[in-house]
C-alpha positions in Angstrom: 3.1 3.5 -12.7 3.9 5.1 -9.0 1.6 2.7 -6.9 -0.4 4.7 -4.2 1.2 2.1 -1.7 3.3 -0.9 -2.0 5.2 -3.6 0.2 9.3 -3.2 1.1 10.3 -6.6 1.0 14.1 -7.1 2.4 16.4 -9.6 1.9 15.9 -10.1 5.7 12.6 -10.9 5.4 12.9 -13.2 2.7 15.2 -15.0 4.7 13.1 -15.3 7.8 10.2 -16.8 5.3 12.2 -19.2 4.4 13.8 -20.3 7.6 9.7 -21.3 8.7 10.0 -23.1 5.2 12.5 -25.3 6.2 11.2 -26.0 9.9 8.8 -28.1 11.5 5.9 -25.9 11.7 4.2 -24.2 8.3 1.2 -23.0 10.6 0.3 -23.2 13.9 4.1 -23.2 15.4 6.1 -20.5 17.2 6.3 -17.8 15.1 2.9 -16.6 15.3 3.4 -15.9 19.4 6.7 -14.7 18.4 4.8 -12.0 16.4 2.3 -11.1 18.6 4.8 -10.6 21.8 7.2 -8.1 19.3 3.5 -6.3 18.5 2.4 -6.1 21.6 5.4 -5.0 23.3 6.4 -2.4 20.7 3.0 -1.0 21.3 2.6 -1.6 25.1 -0.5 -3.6 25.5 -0.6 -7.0 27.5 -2.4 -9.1 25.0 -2.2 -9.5 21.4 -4.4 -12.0 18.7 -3.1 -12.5 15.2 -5.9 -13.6 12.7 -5.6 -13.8 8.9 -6.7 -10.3 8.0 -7.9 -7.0 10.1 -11.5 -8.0 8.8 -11.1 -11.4 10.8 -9.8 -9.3 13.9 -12.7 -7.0 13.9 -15.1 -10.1 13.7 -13.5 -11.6 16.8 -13.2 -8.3 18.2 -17.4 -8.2 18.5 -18.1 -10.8 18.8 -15.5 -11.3 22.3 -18.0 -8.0 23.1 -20.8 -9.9 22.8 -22.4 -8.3 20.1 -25.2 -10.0 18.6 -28.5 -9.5 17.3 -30.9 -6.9 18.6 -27.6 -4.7 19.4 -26.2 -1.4 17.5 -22.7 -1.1 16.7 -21.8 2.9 15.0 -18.7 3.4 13.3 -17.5 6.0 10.6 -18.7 5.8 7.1 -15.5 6.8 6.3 -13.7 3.5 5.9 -13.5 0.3 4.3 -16.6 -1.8 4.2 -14.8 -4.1 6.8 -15.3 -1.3 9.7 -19.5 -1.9 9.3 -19.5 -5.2 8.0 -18.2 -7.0 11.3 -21.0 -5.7 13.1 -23.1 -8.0 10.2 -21.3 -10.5 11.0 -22.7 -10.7 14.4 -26.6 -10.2 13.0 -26.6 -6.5 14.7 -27.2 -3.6 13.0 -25.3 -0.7 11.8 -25.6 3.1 12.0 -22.7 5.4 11.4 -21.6 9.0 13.1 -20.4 11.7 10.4 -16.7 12.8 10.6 -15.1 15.6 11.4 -14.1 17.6 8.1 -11.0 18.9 9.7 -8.8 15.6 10.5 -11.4 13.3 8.6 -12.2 11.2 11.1 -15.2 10.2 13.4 -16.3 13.6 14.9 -17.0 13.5 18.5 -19.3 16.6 18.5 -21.5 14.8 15.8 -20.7 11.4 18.1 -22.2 13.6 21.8 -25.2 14.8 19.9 -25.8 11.2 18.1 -25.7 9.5 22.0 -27.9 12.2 23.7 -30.4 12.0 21.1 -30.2 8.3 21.3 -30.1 7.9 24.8 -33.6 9.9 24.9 -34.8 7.1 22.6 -33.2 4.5 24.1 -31.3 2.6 21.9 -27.5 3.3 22.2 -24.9 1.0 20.7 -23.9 -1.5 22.4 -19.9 -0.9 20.1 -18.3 2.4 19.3 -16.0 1.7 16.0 -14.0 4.4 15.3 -11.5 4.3 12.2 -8.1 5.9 12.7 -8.4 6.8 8.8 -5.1 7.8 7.2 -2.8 6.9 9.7 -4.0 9.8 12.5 -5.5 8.4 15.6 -9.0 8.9 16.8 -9.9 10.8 19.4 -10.2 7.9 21.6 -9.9 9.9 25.3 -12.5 11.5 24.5 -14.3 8.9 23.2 -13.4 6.8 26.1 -14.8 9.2 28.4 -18.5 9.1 26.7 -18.2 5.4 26.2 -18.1 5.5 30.1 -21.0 8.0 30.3 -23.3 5.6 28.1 -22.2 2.1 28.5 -20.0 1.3 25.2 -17.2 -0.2 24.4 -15.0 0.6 22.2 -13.2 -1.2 19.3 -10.6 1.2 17.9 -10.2 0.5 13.9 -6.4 1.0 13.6 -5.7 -1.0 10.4 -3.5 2.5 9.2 -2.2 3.5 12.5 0.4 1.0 13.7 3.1 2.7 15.0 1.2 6.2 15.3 0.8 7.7 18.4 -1.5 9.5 20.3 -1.4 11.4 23.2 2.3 10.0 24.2 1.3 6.4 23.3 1.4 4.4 20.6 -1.7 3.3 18.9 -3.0 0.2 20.9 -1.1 0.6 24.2 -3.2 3.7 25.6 -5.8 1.1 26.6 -8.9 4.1 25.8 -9.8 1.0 23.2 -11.4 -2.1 24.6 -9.9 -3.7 21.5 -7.6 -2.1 18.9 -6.8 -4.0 15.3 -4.0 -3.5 12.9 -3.8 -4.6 9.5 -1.0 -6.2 7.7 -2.0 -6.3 4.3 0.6 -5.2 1.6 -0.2 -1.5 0.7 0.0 -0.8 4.8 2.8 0.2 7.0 4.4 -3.0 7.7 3.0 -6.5 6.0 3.0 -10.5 7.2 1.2 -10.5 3.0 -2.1 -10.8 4.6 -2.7 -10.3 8.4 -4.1 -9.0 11.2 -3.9 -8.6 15.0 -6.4 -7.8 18.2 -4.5 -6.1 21.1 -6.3 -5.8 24.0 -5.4 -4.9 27.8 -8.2 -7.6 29.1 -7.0 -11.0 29.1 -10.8 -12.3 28.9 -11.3 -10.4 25.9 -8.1 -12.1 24.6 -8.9 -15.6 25.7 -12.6 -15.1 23.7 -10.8 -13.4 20.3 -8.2 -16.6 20.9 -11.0 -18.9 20.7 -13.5 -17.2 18.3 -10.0 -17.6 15.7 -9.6 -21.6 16.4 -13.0 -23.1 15.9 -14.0 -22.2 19.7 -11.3 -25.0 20.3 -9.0 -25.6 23.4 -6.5 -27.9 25.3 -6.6 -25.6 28.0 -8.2 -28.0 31.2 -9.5 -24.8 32.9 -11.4 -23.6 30.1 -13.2 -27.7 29.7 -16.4 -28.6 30.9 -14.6 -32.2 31.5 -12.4 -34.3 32.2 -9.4 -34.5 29.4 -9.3 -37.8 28.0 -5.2 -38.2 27.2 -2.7 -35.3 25.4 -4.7 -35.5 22.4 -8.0 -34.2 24.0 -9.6 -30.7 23.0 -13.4 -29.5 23.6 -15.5 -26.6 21.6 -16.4 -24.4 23.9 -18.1 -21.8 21.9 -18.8 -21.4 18.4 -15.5 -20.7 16.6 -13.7 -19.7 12.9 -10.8 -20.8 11.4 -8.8 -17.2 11.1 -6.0 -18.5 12.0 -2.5 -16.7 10.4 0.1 -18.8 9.5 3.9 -19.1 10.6 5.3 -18.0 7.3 2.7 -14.9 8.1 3.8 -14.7 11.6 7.8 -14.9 10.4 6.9 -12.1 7.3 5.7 -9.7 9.9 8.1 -10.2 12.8 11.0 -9.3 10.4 9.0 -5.7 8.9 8.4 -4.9 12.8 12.0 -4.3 13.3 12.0 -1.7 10.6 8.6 0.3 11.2 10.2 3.0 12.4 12.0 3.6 9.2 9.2 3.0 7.2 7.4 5.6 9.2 10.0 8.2 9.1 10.5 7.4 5.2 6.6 8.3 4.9 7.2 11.5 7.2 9.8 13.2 4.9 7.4 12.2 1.5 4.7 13.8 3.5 6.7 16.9 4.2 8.1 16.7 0.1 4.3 16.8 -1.4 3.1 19.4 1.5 5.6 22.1 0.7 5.4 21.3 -3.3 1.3 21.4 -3.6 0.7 24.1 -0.8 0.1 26.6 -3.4 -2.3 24.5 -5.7 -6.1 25.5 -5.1 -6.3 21.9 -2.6 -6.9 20.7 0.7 -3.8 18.9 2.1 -4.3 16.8 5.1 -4.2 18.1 8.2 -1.0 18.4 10.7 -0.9 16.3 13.2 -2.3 17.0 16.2 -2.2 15.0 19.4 0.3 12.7 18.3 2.3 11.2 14.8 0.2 10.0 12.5 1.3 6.7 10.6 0.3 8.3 7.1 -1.1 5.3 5.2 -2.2 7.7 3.1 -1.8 11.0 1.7 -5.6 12.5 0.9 -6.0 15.6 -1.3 -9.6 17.1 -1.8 -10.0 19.3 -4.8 -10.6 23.2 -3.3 -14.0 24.6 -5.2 -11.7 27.2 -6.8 -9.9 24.5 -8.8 -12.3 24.2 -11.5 -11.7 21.1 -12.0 -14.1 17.8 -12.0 -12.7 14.8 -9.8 -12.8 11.9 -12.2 -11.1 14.2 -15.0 -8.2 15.2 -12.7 -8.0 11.2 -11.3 -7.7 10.1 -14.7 -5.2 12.4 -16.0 -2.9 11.2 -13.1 -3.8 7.4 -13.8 -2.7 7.8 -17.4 0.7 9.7 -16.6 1.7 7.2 -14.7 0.2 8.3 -11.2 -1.2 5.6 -8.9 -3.9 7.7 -7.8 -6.6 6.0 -5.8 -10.0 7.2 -4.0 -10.1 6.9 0.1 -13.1 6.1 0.7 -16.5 5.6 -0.8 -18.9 6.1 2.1 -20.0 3.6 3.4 -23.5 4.0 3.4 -24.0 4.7 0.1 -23.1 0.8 -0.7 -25.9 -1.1 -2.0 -25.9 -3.4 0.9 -26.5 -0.6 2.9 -29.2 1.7 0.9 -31.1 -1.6 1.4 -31.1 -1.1 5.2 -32.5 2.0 4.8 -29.5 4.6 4.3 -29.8 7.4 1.7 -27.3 9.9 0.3 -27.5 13.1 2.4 -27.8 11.0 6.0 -24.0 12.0 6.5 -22.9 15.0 4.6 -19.7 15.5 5.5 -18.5 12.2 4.5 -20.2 12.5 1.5 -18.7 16.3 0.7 -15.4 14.8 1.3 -15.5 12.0 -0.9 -16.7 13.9 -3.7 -13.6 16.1 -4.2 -10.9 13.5 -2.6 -8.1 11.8 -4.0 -5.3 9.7 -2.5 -1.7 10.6 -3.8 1.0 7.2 -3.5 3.1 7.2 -0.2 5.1 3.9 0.5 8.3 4.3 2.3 10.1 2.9 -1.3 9.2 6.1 -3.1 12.5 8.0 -3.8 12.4 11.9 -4.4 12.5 11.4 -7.1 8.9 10.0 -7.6 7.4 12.4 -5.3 8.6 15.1 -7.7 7.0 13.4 -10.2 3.8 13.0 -8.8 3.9 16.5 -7.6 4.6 17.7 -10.7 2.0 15.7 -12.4 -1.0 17.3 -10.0 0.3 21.0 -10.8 -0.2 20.0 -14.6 -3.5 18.2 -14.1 -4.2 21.4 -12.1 -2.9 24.0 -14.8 
């Protein structure tokens, strides 16, 4: 089986791993801060917040923006469950802005009409979430410019996109976001084997996602309402989680960061391999990039109407040769969770078109030519 994605663990790596075995510090030691300064300046923002998953980031993310009950948060229903769910997490509610069929993500168009209409009501969000799906940015300038027309702020979803780029800067250094989040978990660009960071250009923001991941805990005399009673003091200063990422995470994901840019220039030629050998299949390849590099966490494939062919038989022919196939995403909406909030199939049709006729072909940066071949090979046959 060709795995649609799939950590590249080094020797390297393993190494650094075990060096944080064999110190003083399994957690809560050096290597975390270590991480976050190599993230933060290969990206270019001032502040950085490592947290145990991208889910965890997200949470601290709203809540650092105040969000809370009685506000709105929209995001794409493109995504993973995690871009709506933080939102929940906070007790406000969630309502979603279609995509654009074109580069698959949030469309701003649909985005300008959704805030006029709701500005006439009077109930706009209070958090813009938009999902850099695949790897390819948002359109965050422009988003930043309407978040500053309506009073919104922004919390860019980049668990594919580190080390994309957008508009001459990487992912989460542009500053458009008021928060941007990366994931680390295995099947994405670089790994710490769970993970996930907050990078913001506001050190206020920072100090609230640093707290809101430590129990709402600090040494820090400035941030006390009193007087410290020795070294060993601390005070809760706000309600707090423990979403903390470990040193042996923090090592993991140092090391990887000093080899994204060949992971991401291994993903670039497999991208170029499947694009030239399915071009003449009856599909709809991703788009080019536009604006910037994509990170390509995934390759999507939507089955043209001229194929004839039904998704699920064409995913399961691949899954039993051998293919790691996989479907990007369900929409979001259409969860159970969410029907009973009032959602119903049809509210965002593009999403919905797209996830009937899509299908996500492997790309990891260990996939020789060898097994793009093969999984080219093995669409044109399901496709025969």
């Amino acid at each position: 089986m060709i795995p649609y994605g799939r950590q590249q663990i080094s020797a390297e790596d393993m190494e650094a791993v075990r060096a944080v075995l064999g110190s003083d510090f399994l957690t809560q030691g050096p290597a975390v801060p270590a991480f976050e300064r190599a993230v933060a300046d290969y990206v270019g923002a001032p502040h950085a917040v490592a947290v145990n998953s991208a889910t965890s980031a997200l949470h601290v993310a709203c809540l650092a923006l105040d969000l809370g009950p009685g506000d709105l948060a929209w995001t794409s229903p493109n995504s993973f469950l995690a871009s709506a769910n933080c939102a929940r997490y906070c007790g406000a509610e969630v309502d979603f802005v279609d995509i654009d069929p074109h580069d698959l993500n949030l469309s701003v168009p649909a985005l300008r009409r959704k805030l006029e209409e709701a500005a006439a009501r009077g109930r706009l969000p209070k958090v813009l979430i938009p999902v850099d799906f695949a790897g390819r940015s948002a359109d965050l300038q422009a988003m930043r410019e309407l978040a500053d027309r309506y009073g919104f702020a922004i919390v860019e979803d980049a668990s594919h996109a580190i080390g994309a780029t957008y508009r001459g800067h990487k992912v989460g250094g542009h500053g458009w976001a008021d928060i941007t989040v990366f994931s680390f978990h295995p099947v994405k660009i670089i790994t710490s084997g769970e993970g996930g960071m907050a990078l913001t250009h506001r050190p206020e923001l920072a100090r609230r996602m640093e707290l809101a991941r430590s129990h709402g805990m600090t040494r820090d005399p400035s941030q006390m309402g009193g007087t410290p009673h020795g070294s060993w003091y601390y005070e809760q200063v706000a309600l707090g989680w423990n979403y903390r990422m470990t040193d042996l995470q923090g090592a993991l994901g140092t090391s990887q960061l000093g080899r994204i840019e060949a992971f991401l220039a291994r993903r670039q030629a497999i991208r170029a391999r499947y694009d030239r050998g399915l071009a003449q299949l009856p599909l709809w390849l991703p788009a080019p990039d536009r604006d910037g590099r994509s990170a390509l966490h995934l390759y999507p494939i939507q089955l043209a109407p001229e194929a004839g062919r039904e998704r699920r038989t064409v995913f399961d022919e691949l899954r039993a040769g051998g293919i790691g196939v996989n479907v990007h995403y369900i929409p979001i909406h259409t969860q159970p969770y969410y029907r009973a909030l009032g959602f119903r199939d049809g509210d965002f049709p593009a999403a919905e078109a797209y996830y009937a006729r899509a299908i996500t072909l492997p790309l990891h940066a260990g996939m020789t030519d060898a097994d793009t071949d093969a999984v080219i090979a093995a669409v044109q046959a399901a496709l025969a």
